[in-house]
C-alpha angles and dihedrals in degrees: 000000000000134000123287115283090204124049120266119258120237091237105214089206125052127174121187112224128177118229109233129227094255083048084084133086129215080260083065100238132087121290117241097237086060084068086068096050083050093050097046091049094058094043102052099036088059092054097051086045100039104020108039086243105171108197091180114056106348108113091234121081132172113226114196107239098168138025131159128171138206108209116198125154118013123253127203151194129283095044147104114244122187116210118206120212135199143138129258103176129011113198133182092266105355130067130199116212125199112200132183123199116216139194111210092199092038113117087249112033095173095058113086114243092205127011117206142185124200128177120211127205113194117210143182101265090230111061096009092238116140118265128183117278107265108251089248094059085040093050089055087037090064102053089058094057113130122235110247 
């Protein structure tokens, strides 16, 4: 784990989340599949809130294509971790995420302790092929997008 080789995006969205007791390894920190967890909560979270994305029964639905993740200080249970959201590039169909993982307690809280990407395509629930963004998932998208 090293410091982060890009600077760090000023997220225009942040959610707080609680690791959970299951969220650590044997090493006793959380295990890196756990970020994504993290990261697709906030995502789609924001999408249902902000968006009017109905997972449930709407007929359009975001599949994950891409994710990548930069890990860079450990982060434990019990404790309290902030994610930062924000968009990079907002395509007809396909979204790309940039996501920063914080540590309130850390020494340095403002520092990430994992910096991520993920790409959504979104799809017509039915046969899975990709479909414009609806203007309502568009309109939040775009408050998200990322300066530079």
């Amino acid at each position: 784990m090293s410091a982060p080789q890009q600077p760090v995006p000023e997220f225009a969205h942040r959610a707080r989340l609680s690791t959970r007791w299951g969220d650590n390894d044997i090493y006793g920190h959380v295990n890196n599949a756990v970020y994504y967890q993290y990261f697709d909560s906030v995502i789609n979270s924001y999408l249902i809130e902000q968006g009017g994305l109905d997972i449930h029964a709407g007929d359009t639905v975001g599949f994950i294509v891409r994710s990548e993740c930069d890990y860079l200080a450990p982060v434990a249970y019990p404790g309290d971790l902030e994610v930062g959201l924000g968009v990079e590039r907002l395509g007809n169909s396909s979204v790309t995420y940039r996501l920063g993982l914080f540590d309130p307690r850390a020494a340095q809280p403002r520092q990430p302790c994992a910096l991520a990407r993920m790409v959504h395509v979104f799809v017509r629930r039915a046969d899975s092929r990709p479909v414009p963004l609806p203007a309502s998932l568009r309109e939040a998208l775009q408050r998200l997008l990322l300066a530079g």
